[in-house]
Every structure is written in C-alpha cells, then in structure tokens.
C-alpha positions as CSV (number, residue, x, y, z in Angstrom):
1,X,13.0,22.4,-16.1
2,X,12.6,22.6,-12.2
3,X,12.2,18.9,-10.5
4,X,9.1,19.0,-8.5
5,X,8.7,15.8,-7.4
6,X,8.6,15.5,-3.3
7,X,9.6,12.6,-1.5
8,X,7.1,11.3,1.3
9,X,8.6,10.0,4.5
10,X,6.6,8.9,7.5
11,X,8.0,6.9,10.6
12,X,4.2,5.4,10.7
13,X,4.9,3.1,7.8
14,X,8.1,0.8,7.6
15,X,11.3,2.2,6.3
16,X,11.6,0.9,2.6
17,X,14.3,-2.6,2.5
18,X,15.5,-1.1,-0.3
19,X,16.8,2.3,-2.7
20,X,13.4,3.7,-2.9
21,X,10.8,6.1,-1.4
22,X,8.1,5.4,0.5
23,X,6.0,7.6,-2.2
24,X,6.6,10.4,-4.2
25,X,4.3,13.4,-5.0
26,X,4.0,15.1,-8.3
27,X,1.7,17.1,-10.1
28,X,-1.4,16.5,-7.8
29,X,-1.1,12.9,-7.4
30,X,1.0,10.5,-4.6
31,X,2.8,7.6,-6.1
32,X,3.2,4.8,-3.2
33,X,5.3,2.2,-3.0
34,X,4.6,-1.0,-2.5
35,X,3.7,-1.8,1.3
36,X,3.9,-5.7,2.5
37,X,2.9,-6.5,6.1
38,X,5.7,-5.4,8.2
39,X,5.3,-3.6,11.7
40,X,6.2,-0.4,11.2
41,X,7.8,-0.5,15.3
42,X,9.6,-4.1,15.2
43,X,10.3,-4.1,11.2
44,X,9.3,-7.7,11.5
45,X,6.4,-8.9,9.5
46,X,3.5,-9.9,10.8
47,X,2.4,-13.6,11.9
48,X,-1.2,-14.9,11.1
49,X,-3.5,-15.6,8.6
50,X,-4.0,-13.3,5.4
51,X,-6.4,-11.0,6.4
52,X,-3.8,-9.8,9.2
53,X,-1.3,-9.4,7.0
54,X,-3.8,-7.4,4.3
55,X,-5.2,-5.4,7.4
56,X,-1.6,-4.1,8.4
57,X,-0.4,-3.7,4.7
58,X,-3.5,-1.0,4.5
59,X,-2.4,0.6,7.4
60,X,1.2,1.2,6.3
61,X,-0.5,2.4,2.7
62,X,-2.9,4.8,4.9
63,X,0.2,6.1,7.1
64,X,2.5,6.7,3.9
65,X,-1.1,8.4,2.1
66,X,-1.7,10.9,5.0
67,X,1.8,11.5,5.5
68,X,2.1,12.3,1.4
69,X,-1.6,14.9,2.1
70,X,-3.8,11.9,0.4
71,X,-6.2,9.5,1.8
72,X,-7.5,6.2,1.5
73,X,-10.5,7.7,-0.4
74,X,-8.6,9.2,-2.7
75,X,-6.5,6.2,-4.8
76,X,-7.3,6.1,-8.2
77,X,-5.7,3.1,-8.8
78,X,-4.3,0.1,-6.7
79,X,-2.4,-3.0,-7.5
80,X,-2.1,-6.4,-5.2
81,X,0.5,-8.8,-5.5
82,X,-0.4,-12.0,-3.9
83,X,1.8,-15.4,-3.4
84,X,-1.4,-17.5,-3.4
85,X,-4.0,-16.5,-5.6
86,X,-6.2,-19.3,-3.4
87,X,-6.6,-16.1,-0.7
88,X,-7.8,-13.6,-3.3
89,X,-11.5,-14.1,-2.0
90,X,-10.1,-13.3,1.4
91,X,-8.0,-9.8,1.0
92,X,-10.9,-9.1,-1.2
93,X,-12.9,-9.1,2.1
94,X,-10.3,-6.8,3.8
95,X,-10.0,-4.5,0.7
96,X,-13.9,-4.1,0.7
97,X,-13.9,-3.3,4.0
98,X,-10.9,-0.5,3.5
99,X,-13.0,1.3,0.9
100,X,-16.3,1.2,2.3
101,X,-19.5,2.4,0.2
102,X,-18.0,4.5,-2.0
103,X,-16.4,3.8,-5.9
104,X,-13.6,1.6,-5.6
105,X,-9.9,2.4,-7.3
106,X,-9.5,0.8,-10.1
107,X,-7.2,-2.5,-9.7
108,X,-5.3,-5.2,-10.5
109,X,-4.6,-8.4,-8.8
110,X,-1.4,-10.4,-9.6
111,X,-0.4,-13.9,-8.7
112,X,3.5,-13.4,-7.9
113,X,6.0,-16.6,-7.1
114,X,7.6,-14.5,-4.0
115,X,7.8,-10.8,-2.5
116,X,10.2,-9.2,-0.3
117,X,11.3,-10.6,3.0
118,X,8.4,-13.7,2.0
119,X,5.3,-11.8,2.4
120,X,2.5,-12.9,1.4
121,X,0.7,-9.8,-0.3
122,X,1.9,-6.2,-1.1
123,X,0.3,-3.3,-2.6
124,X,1.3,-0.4,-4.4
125,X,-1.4,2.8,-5.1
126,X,-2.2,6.4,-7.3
127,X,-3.5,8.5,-5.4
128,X,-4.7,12.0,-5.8
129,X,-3.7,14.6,-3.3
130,X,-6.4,16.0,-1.0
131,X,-8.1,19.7,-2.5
C-alpha cells in the first residue's frame, strides 16, 4: 500500500510551532492545520482587536489553501476555536465576508480556555482540491 499523502509547505503562511504540517493533501481533498494570527514575516502575532486577528488567520488559511492547489471556495468544512465566545458575533462578520455569496462550509464554533502562543482564535479547514 503506496503512501500518497503530500505535505503542503508555503513561506506565505507561518511555519507550524510545533511537529506538524501546515496541511496535508490526500485523495482530492487538503487537510489544513490550524492557522492563529501570526505574521507570517515577524512570526509574531498580531496586535488589535478580533477582527484583525480573524482577518490575518484567513489569510495564512488562504496562503496554506493555494499553496496545497485549493481555495477559499472550495472548504467543505471549517472549525473556529475562540477564547471568548463574547466575539463570536464579530469573526462571524469577518468569516461572512471571507466567503462571500456563495454556500458556506459547513462549521463549528468552539469556546476554548487557551490556544497556542495566546491567541485568540484559530481555525482549521477540509478542503477539496481545485478540478
């Protein structure tokens, strides 16, 4: 039985912080890792309210989807970890805005007591590739 996963690596999205890839790729779909709101140039997180965190936790996910041959458009399935559920209304605003008029991913939304390096907010998505 041949391995055929594929390991996605992109310099446009932070290096993991830990023993895991950025995502993997197998039989048509991208599994991505979760992204919290670090720069991908300073490796620092970034300052500011939620919806600048949310807004540069997208753009790492988008980075590590094109990188991987996916696309925003394309996640089936997306999961949000937040530290303060009191913000949901707000990164619902940003993720709205992320995925535009078409059908949503399905979700999940998952009040967390802490997340790596302190974020506030991380998420992980399925994605399928692009035809």
């Amino acid at each position: 039985m041949s391995d055929d996963r594929r390991e996605v690596r992109t310099e446009a999205a932070p290096a993991p912080v830990g023993p895991y890839s950025q995502a993997i790729v197998h039989q048509g779909l991208l599994y991505a890792s979760g992204q919290i709101p670090l720069d991908p140039k300073t490796g620092k997180l970034v300052e500011g309210e939620i919806e600048a965190q949310a807004e540069q936790v997208f753009a790492n996910l988008r980075a590590v989807l094109e990188a991987g041959g996916s696309s925003m458009d394309r996640i089936l399935r997306a999961s949000i970890y937040l530290t303060d559920l009191s913000l949901f209304p707000r990164v619902n605003e940003v993720y709205a805005r992320q995925f535009g008029a078409g059908p949503k991913p399905a979700r999940a939304t998952v009040g967390v007591a802490s997340l790596p390096l302190g974020a506030g907010i991380e998420v992980d998505a399925i994605a399928a590739l692009r035809d």
